[in-house]
N, C-alpha and C positions, 0 to 999 in steps of 0.2 A: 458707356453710352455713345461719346465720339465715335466709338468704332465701330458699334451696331448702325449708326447713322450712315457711316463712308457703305459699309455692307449692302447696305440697303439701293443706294445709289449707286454703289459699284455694280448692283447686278441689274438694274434699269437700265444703265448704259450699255452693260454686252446685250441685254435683250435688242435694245435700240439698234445697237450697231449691224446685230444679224440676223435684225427681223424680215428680213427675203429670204431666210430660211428656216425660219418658223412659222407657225398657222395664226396667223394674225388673231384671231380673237381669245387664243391660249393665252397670246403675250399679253395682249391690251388690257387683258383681268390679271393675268399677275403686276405688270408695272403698276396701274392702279393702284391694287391692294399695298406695294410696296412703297407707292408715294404714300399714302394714306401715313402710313407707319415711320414715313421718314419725316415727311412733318411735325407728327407729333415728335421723336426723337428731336428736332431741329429747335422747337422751341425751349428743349430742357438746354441743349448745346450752346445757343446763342447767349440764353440768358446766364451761361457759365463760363464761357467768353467774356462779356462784360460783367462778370464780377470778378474777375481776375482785374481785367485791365482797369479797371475805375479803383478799384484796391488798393494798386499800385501809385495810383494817382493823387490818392487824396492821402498818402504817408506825405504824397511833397506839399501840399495845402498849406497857406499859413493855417494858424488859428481860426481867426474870423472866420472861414469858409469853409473848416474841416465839419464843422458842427452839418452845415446844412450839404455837405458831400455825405457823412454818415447816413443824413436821413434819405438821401438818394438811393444807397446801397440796401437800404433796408426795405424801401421800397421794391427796390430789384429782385430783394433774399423773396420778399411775398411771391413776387410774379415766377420769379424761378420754380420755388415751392408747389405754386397752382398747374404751374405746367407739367412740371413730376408725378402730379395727382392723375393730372387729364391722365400722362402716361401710362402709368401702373395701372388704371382703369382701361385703358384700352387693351393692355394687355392681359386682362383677365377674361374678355371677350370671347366668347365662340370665333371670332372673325380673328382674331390672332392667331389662334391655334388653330384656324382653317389654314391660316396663312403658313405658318410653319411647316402642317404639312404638305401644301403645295410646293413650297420651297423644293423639301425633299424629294418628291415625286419626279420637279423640273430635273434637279440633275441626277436621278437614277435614268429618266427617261423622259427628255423632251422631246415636246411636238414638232417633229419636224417634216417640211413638205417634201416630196418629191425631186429628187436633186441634189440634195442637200450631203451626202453622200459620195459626192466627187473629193477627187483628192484635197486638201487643204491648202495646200501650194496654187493650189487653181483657183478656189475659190475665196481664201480668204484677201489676198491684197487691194481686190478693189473695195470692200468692203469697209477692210480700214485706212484708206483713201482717203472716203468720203467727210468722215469726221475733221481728218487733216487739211482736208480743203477747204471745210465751213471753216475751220479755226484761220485757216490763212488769211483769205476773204475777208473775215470781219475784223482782222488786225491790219487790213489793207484800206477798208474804207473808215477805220477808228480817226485815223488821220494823227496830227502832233499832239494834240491835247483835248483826246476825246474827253467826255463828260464821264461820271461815276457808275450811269445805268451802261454804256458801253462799254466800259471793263469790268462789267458784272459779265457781261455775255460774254466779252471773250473769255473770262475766267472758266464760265459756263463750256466753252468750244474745246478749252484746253483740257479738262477735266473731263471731258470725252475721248478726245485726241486722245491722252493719256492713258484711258484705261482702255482703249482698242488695242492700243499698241501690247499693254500689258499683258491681254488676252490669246494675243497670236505671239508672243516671246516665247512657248514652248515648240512653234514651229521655225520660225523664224531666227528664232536666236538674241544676241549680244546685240545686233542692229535697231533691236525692235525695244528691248530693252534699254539702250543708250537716247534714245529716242525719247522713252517713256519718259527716263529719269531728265530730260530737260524740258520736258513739260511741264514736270514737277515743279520744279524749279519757279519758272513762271506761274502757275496754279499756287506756289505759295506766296510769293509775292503778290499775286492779285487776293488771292485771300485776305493778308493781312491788311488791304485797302479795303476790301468790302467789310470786315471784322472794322475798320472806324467810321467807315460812312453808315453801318449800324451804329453802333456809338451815338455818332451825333445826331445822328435820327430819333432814338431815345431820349438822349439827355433835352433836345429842343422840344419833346413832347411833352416829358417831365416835365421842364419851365413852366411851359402854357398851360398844364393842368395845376400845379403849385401855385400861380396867378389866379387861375379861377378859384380856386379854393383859401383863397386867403379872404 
């Protein structure tokens, strides 16, 4: 399911990256349909994300507190569960398997406009440029100790950057590659930041509703 989700987003982002050579409204209805389906994937992901790492957590628990971490994770198991449901129901849809077969059609034959056609040495560098320069930029105005929504975005820049570069490695080479893999690098480390400040965004909702309900 993690990897149906990267899939999903992995090809939003080359649409993104070389949509100057593509027909804008081909792209704009597949990324759509593809967000649609990476969302739902994201909400079975996260909430398996945090039952892994709350898991782990409440083996350290004393006593006293393991009881009411139990009842947090079970709470989690439901929401997980419901999100699975949404899933598997979306994917029985007509609009799924619309979607699948759009997928295939893009890469037997994608829309491409006029131009697009020039050699690859030509046209792909400034292309993927563009993504490396939003990523610089917004690590340039982050400052010393930007807040948690700006390392969401840059995570978000890097995880573009990153699969540009990925994309043009079969022209480009070991450059492009070497490139990708330290993006990575960063993209997992800001991940596993965003992977707590979901966390705790959870667990302080939890509270205020367990309050309410007492």
């Amino acid at each position: 399911m993690h990897q149906a989700r990267v899939a999903t987003r992995r090809i939003r982002s080359t649409l993104r990256t070389f949509s100057s050579l593509l027909d804008e409204e081909w792209t704009d209805r597949l990324r759509d349909d593809l967000k649609w389906l990476a969302n739902l994937l994201g909400e079975v992901r996260d909430t398996d994300v945090l039952l892994e790492r709350f898991s782990e957590h409440l083996a350290a628990l004393p006593a006293e507190d393991a009881k009411g971490g139990r009842r947090l994770l079970d709470r989690l198991s439901d929401q997980r569960d419901q999100a699975r449901r949404r899933l598997l129901g979306a994917m029985a849809q007509d609009k799924y398997a619309q979607l699948l077969e759009d997928l295939v059609a893009a890469a037997a034959a994608p829309a491409l406009l006029p131009g697009a056609d020039r050699p690859a040495a030509e046209v792909m560098p400034p292309l993927v440029a563009k993504p490396w320069k939003k990523l610089r930029k917004s690590v340039g105005k982050a400052g010393d100790d930007p807040p948690d929504h700006d390392l969401h975005q840059i995570r978000i820049r890097a995880k573009r950057a990153r699969y540009a570069a990925e994309a043009v490695e079969p022209v480009f080479g070991k450059p492009a590659g070497t490139f990708a893999d330290a993006v990575a690098d960063i993209q997992s480390v800001l991940g596993d930041h965003q992977d707590a400040v979901v966390g705790e965004a959870w667990l302080r909702e939890a509270a205020g509703t367990g309050r309410r309900d007492v």
